[in-house]
C-alpha positions in Angstrom: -6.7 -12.3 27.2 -10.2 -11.4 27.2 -12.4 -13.4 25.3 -14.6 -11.5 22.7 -18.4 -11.7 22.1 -19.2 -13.9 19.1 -20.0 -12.2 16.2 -23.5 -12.4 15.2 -23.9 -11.6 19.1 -22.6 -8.0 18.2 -24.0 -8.0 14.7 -27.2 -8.2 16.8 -27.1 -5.3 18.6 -25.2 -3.4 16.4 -27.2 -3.5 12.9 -30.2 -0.4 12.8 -32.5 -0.8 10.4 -33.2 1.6 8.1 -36.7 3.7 6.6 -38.4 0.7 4.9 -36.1 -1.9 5.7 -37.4 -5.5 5.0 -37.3 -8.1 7.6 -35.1 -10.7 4.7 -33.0 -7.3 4.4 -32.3 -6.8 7.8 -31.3 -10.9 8.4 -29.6 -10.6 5.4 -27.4 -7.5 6.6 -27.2 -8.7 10.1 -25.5 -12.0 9.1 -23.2 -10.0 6.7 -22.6 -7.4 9.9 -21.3 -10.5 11.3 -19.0 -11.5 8.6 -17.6 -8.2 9.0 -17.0 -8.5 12.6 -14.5 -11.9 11.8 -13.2 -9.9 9.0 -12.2 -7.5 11.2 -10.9 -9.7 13.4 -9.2 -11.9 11.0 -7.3 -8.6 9.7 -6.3 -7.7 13.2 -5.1 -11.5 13.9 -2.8 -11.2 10.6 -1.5 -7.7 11.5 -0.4 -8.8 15.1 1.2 -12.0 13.2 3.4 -9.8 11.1 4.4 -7.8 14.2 5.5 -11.0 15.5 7.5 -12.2 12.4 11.2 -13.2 13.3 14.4 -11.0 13.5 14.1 -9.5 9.4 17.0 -9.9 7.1 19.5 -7.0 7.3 20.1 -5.1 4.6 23.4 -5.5 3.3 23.8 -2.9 0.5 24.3 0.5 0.7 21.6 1.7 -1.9 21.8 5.4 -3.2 19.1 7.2 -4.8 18.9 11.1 -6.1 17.0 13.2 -4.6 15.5 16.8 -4.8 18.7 18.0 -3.2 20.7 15.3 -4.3 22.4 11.7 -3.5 21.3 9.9 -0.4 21.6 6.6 0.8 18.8 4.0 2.3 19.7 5.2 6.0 18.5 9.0 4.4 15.2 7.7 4.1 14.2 7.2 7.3 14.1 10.5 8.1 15.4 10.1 11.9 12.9 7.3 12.0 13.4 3.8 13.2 10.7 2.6 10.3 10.8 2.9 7.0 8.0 2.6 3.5 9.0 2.3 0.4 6.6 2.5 -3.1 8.8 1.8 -6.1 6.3 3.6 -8.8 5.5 2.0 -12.0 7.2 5.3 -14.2 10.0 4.1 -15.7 11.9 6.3 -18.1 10.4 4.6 -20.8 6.8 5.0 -19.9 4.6 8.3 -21.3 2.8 8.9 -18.6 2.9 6.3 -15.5 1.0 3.4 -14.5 -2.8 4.5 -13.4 -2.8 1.5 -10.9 0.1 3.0 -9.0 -1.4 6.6 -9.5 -4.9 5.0 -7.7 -2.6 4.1 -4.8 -0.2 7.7 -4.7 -3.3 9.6 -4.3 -4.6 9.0 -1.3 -0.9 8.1 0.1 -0.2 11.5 -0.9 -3.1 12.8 0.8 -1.5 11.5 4.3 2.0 11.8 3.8 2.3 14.2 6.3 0.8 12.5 9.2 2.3 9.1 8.1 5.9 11.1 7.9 5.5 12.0 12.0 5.8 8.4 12.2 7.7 6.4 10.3 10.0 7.7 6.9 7.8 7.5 3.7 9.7 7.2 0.2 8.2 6.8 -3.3 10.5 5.2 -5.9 10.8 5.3 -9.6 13.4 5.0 -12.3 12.4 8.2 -13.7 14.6 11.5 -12.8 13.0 13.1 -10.0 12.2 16.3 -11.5 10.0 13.9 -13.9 8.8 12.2 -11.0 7.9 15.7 -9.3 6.5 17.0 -12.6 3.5 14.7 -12.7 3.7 14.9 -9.0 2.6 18.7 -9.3 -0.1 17.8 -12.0 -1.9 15.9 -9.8 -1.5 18.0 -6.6 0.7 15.4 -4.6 2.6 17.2 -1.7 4.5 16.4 1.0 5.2 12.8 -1.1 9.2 12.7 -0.8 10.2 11.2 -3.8 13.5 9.5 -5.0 14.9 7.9 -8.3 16.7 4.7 -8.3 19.5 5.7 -10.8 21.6 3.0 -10.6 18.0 0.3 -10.5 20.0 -2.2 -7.9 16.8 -1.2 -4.9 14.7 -2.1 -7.2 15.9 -5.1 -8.9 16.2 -6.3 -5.5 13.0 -6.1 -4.1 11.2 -7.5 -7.3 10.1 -4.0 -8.9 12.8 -3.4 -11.7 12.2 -6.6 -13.8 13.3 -8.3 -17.1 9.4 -7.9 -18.3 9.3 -3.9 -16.9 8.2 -2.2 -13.7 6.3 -3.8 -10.9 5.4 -1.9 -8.1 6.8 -3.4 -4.9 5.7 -1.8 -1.3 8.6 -2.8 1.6 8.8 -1.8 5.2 12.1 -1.6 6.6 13.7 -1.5 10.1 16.6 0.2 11.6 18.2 -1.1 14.8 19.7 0.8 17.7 23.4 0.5 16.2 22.2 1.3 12.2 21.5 -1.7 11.2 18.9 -1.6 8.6 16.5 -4.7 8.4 13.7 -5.9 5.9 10.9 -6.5 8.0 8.1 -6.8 5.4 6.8 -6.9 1.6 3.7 -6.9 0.1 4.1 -9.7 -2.4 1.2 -9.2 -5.1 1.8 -11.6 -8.0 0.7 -14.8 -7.9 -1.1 -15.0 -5.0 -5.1 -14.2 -6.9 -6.9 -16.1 -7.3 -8.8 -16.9 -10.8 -10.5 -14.2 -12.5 -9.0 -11.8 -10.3 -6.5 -9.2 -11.0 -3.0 -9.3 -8.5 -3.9 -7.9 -5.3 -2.3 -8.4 -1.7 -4.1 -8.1 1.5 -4.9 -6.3 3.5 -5.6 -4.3 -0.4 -4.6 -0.7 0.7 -6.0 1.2 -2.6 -8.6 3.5 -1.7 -10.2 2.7 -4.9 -10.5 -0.6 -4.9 -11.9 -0.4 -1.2 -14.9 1.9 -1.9 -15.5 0.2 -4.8 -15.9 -3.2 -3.0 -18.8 -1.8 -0.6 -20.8 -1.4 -4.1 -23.4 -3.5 -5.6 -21.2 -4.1 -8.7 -18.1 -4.3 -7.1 -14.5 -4.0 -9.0 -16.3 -5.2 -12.3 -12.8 -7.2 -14.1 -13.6 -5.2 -17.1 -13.0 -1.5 -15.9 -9.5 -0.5 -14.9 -8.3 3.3 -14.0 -7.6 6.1 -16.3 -4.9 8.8 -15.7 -7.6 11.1 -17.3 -11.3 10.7 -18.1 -13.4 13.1 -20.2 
């Protein structure tokens, strides 16, 4: 393996100052360039380890969901795919409108289904009926998101979405095997892993929002949170 240039080496080279840069600004930005470099890294590192994680559970239920065009099962999903996401949405029959949170997420997912469906299978998950689901989907402009209700709730239950205290949203990647067998591989698991003052969040955080917002001077700020509509 070949070893990589330190950091603050590349920081070094890298950073170009701008019109009427300051001399603390640019050692300032330089050092953080180099943060971002072992970021970087660091999110690499933690990608290849969960590429490396151990033969995943298998799947032993048959789950069935309706679709646009009916009842399908699990295997459906991967659209002739060997890899499988999953979203179970926070829109519940019970909820108005859905959760904004998971509409911050299904925007810009939405905005790459395509591409990510050459790859793997994508499905988005609710409670709701899907011509409710597809409703709000058309509001917002969402296409090419397949999307699928859990009618029966036993997907969700399972993977820690459909809960005694209401919808959580749950992302899972899934595996299938040469001979069908459908594996588990990986879950982002969100609660209880923030730290204080912060709100649950996994990582790597793969909101759009949240991401540009973290680049800015003021950050998330813990006392905003997402509107489905703002006047």
């Amino acid at each position: 393996m070949r070893e990589l240039a330190p950091a603050d080496e590349l920081a070094a080279t890298a950073h170009r100052p701008y019109p009427s840069e300051s001399a603390a600004f640019t050692t300032a930005r330089t050092a953080l360039l180099a943060s971002e470099v072992a970021l970087r890294r660091q999110i690499e590192a933690v990608a290849a380890e969960r590429r490396a994680l151990p033969e995943a559970p298998v799947v032993a239920k048959d789950y069935s969901f309706e679709g646009p065009r009916g009842t399908v099962q699990l295997a459906d999903l991967f659209e002739g795919h060997d890899t499988l996401v999953t979203y179970c949405w926070m829109y519940g029959p019970e909820r108005e409108r859905p959760c904004p949170m998971c509409t911050g997420f299904l925007g810009p997912l939405a905005a790459n289904a395509a591409d990510i469906r050459q790859k793997i299978g994508l499905a988005v998950i609710a409670r709701s009926p899907v011509a409710r689901m597809q409703a709000f989907a058309d509001e917002r402009g969402w296409r090419n998101l397949p999307l699928y209700s859990d009618t029966s709730a036993a997907f969700g239950r399972d993977h820690h979405a459909w809960q005694d205290d209401g919808d959580w949203p749950s992302y899972d990647v899934f595996t299938r095997d040469a001979d069908g067998t459908i594996r588990h591989f990986w879950s982002g698991e969100l609660g209880g892993t923030q730290d204080p003052g912060q709100d649950p969040r996994g990582a790597p955080d793969m909101t759009v929002l949240w991401n540009v917002l973290d680049t800015t001077p003021a950050g998330r700020a813990a006392d905003w949170y997402p509107s489905l509509a703002y006047n």
